[in-house]
C-alpha positions in Angstrom: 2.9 -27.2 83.7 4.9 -26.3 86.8 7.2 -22.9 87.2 10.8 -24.7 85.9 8.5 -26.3 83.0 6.8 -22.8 81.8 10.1 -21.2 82.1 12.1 -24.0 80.3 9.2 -24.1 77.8 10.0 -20.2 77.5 13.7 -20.3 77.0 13.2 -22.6 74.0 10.4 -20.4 72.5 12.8 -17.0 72.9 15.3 -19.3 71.3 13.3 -20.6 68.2 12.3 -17.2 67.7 16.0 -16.0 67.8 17.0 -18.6 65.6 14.2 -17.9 63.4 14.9 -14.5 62.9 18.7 -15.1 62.2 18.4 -17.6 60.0 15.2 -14.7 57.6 18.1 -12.3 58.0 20.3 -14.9 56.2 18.5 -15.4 53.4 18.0 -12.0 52.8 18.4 -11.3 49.0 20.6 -8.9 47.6 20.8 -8.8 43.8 23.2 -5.3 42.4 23.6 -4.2 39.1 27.5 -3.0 38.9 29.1 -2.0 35.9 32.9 -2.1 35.1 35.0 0.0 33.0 36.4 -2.7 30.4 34.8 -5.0 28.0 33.9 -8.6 28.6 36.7 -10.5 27.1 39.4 -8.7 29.1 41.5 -9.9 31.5 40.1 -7.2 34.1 36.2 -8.1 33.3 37.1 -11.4 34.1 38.5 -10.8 37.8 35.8 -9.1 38.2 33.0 -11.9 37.4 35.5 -14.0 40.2 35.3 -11.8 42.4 31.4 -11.9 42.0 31.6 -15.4 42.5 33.5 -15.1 45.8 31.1 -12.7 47.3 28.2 -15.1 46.3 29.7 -18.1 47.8 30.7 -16.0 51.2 27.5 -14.7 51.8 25.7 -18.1 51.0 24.1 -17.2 47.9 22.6 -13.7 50.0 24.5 -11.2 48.0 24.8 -11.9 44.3 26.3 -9.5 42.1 26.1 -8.8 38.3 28.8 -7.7 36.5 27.9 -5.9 33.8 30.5 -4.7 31.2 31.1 -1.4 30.1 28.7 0.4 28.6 26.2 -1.7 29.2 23.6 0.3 30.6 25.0 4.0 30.5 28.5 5.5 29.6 31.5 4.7 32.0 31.7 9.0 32.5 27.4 9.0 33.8 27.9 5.6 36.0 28.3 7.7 39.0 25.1 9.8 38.6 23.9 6.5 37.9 24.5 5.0 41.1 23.3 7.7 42.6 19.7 7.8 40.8 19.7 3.8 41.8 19.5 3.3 37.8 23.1 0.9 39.0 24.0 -0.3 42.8 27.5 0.5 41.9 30.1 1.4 39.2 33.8 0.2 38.7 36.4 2.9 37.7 34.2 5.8 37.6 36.0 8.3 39.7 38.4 9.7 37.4 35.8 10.8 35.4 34.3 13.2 37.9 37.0 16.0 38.1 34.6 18.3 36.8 31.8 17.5 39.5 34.4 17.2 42.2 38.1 18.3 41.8 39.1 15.7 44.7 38.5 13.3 42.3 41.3 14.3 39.5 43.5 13.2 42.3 42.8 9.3 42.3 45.3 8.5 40.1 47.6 11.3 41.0 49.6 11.5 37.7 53.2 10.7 37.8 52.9 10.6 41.6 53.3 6.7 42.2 55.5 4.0 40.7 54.9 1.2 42.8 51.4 -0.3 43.3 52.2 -1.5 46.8 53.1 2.8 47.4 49.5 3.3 46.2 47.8 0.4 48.6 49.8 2.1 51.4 48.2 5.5 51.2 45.0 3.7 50.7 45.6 1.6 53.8 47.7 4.2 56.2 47.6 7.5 54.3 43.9 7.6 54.8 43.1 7.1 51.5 40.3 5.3 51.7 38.5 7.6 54.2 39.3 10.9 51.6 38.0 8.7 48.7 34.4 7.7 51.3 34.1 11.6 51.4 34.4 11.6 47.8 32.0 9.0 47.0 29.6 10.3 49.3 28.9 13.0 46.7 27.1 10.6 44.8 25.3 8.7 48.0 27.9 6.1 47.8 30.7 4.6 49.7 34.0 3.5 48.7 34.8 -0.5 49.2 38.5 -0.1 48.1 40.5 0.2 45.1 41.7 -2.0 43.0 45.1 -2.0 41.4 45.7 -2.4 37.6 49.5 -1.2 37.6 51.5 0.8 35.8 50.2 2.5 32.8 52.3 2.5 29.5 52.4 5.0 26.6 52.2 3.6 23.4 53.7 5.9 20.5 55.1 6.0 17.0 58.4 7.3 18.4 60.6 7.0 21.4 59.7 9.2 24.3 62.4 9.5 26.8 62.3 12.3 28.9 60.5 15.4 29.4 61.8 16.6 26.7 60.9 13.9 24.4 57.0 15.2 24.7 57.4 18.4 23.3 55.1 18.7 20.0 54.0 14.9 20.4 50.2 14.9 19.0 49.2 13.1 21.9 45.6 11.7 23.5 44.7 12.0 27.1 41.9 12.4 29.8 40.6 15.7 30.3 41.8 17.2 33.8 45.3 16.5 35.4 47.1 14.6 33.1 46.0 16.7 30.0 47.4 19.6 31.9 50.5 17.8 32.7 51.0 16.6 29.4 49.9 20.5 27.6 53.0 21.7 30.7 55.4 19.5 28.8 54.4 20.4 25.1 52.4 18.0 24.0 49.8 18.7 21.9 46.8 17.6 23.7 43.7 16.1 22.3 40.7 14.7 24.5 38.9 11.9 23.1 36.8 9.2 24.2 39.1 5.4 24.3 36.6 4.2 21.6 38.6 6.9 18.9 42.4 5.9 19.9 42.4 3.1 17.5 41.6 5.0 14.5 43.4 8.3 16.0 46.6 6.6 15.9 45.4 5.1 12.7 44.9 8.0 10.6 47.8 10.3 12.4 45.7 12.4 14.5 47.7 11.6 17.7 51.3 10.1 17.7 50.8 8.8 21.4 48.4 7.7 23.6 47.6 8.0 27.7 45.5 4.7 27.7 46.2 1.0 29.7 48.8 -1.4 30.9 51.5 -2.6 28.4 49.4 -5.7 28.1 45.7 -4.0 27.8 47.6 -1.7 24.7 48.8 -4.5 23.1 45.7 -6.5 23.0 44.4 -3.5 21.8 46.6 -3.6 18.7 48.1 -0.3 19.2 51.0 -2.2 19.4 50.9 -2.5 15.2 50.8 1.8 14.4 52.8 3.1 17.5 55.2 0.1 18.3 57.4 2.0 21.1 56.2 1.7 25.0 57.4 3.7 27.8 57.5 0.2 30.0 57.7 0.0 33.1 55.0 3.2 33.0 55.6 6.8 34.5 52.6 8.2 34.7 49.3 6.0 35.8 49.2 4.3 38.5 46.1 2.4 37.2 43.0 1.8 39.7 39.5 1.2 39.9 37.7 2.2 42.4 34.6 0.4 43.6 31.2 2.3 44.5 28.7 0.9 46.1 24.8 2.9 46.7 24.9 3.7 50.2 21.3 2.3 50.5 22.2 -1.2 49.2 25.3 -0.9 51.9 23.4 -0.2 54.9 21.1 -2.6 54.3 23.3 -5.3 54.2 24.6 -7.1 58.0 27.9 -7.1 59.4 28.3 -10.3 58.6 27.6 -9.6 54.4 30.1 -6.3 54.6 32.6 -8.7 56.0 32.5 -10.9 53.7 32.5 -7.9 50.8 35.1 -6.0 52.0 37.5 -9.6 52.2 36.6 -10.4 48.6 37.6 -6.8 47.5 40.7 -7.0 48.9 41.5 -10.3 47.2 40.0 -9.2 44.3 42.3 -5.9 44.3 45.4 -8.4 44.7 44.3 -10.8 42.1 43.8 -8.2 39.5 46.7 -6.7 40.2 49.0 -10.1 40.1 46.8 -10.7 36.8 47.8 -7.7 35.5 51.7 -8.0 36.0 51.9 -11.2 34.7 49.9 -10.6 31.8 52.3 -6.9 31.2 55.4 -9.0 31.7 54.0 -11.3 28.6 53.6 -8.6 26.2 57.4 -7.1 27.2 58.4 -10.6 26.5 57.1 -11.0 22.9 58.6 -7.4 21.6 61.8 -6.6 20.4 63.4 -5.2 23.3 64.4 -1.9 21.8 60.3 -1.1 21.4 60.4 -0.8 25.2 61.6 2.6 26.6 62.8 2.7 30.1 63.2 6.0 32.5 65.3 6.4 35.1 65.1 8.3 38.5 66.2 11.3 37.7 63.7 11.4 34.1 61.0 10.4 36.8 61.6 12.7 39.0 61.8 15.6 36.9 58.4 14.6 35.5 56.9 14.4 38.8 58.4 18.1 39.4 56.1 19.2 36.3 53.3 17.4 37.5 53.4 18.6 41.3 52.8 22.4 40.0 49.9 20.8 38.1 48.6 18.9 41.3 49.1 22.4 43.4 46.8 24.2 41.1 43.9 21.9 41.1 44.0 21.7 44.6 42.9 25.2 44.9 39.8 23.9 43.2 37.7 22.6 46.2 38.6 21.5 50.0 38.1 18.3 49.1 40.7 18.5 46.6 43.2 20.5 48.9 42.5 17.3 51.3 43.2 14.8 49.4 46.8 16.8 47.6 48.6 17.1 50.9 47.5 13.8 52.3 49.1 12.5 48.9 52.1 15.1 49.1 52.6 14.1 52.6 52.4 10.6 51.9 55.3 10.5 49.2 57.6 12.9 50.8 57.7 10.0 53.9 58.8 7.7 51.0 61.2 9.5 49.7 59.5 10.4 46.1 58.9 14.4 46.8 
């Protein structure tokens, strides 16, 4: 073999190799156990097997996903520690459980802060959002792929609430940390209780109104039937999931895989969220229009006044927390809203 045949001969064996090892990277399996925060039947659940079937078909069959209700292995309020023992690869909507771990993370609903999902994607996009919420998940060896949007919250109650004022002895439920405080500010008499109990709360009279879903998610609940009025559109909760993802199983993936991830999230995000409108504007449609309480700005506003004082307080809780307040703060005073 002569000098320009050895060397040709080498070019094509660097080559192989190359192509060799690109095409082992490829097939690569990744197989991650993530739980969600709703049941299987639910219009949520179900955006989230799609979007399980996007990343699978994006990163050719390398990165499958199982979408586990929730539940399903432990309880939406552990699925963080769970990530981080590598008992799950990730969790969906566990953040908001883990104000007592990490203040910061009372604040990623920020209660009666937002009214307008696209507000929300903003701070998550240019507020810096997502970088305060990677610091956050980092506490738990994770990282933070993006949120997605559920919308407005409603309040579902056996009478009409509407205004501050309106709250003042209402037996009410909510979720321990800022929006129990909030709610205790304005009068309410506060009970915290697992989502599982609501039903049979309202039921039996134990609580008159209820911090739970969307409009749509509370109606196919059947709260609907005991507590027929709805603050609609919502005042409170601007409803998100966020997604966590082991930091191991991240790093380990290639550029190529997060790419492809990070794409289907955002889709998913805009899916669920489109999903989740259409479905809330269903349920408006089949009640008797005077079962739907609608605030104004100025009712809004003055609730957001009560809440800020509640926000200010918690901040003081960790440096974390006092990051991610005055980005928030910050954020809505550019729009207008503080």
């Amino acid at each position: 073999m002569d000098r320009m045949g050895r060397a040709a001969w080498l070019i094509s064996m660097v080559a192989a190799a190359a192509l060799f090892a690109g095409s082992a990277e490829a097939q690569q399996q990744h197989k991650w156990k993530v739980q969600g925060l709703y049941g299987p039947n639910t219009v949520i659940h179900k955006e989230f097997e799609k979007f399980a079937a996007r990343v699978k078909d994006a990163t050719r069959n390398t990165v499958q996903i199982e979408t586990l209700p929730v539940g399903t292995i432990v309880s939406a309020a552990d699925a963080a520690d769970a990530v981080k023992s590598g008992l799950l690869d990730g969790a969906v909507g566990t953040v908001a459980y883990q104000g007592g771990k990490e203040p910061a993370a009372a604040f990623w609903d920020l209660t009666a802060g937002y009214d307008n999902p696209l507000h929300l994607i903003m701070w998550y996009r240019q507020g810096g959002g997502s970088e305060i919420m990677n610091k956050i998940a980092a506490r738990w060896d994770a990282v933070f792929l993006g949120p997605v949007i559920l919308g407005l919250e409603s309040i579902p109650s056996k009478k009409p609430i509407r205004s501050i004022a309106d709250f003042k002895g209402v037996k009410m439920r909510s979720p321990d940390g800022i929006p129990a405080e909030i709610f205790s500010k304005l009068g309410a008499a506060v009970s915290v209780m697992p989502g599982t109990e609501v039903y049979t709360a309202l039921d039996t009279g134990k609580i008159e109104a209820t911090d739970w879903g969307t409009l749509s998610v509370n109606d196919e609940a059947g709260y609907n039937r005991i507590a027929p009025y709805a603050i609609y559109p919502g005042i409170h909760s601007m409803n998100s999931l966020d997604f966590l993802i082991r930091k191991t199983r991240w790093n380990a993936l290639t550029n190529e895989q997060r790419a492809a991830i990070t794409a289907a999230v955002e889709e998913w995000s805009l899916s669920t969220w489109m999903s989740q409108e259409l479905e809330d504007r269903k349920a408006a449609a089949k009640r008797s229009p005077d079962t739907l309480v609608t605030w104004g700005e100025k009712e809004k506003g003055e609730l957001r006044a009560v809440a800020r004082s509640v926000w200010e307080s918690w901040s003081t809780k960790s440096p974390l927390a006092k990051e991610i307040y005055e980005s928030q703060v910050a954020f809505l005073k550019s729009l207008g809203k503080l």
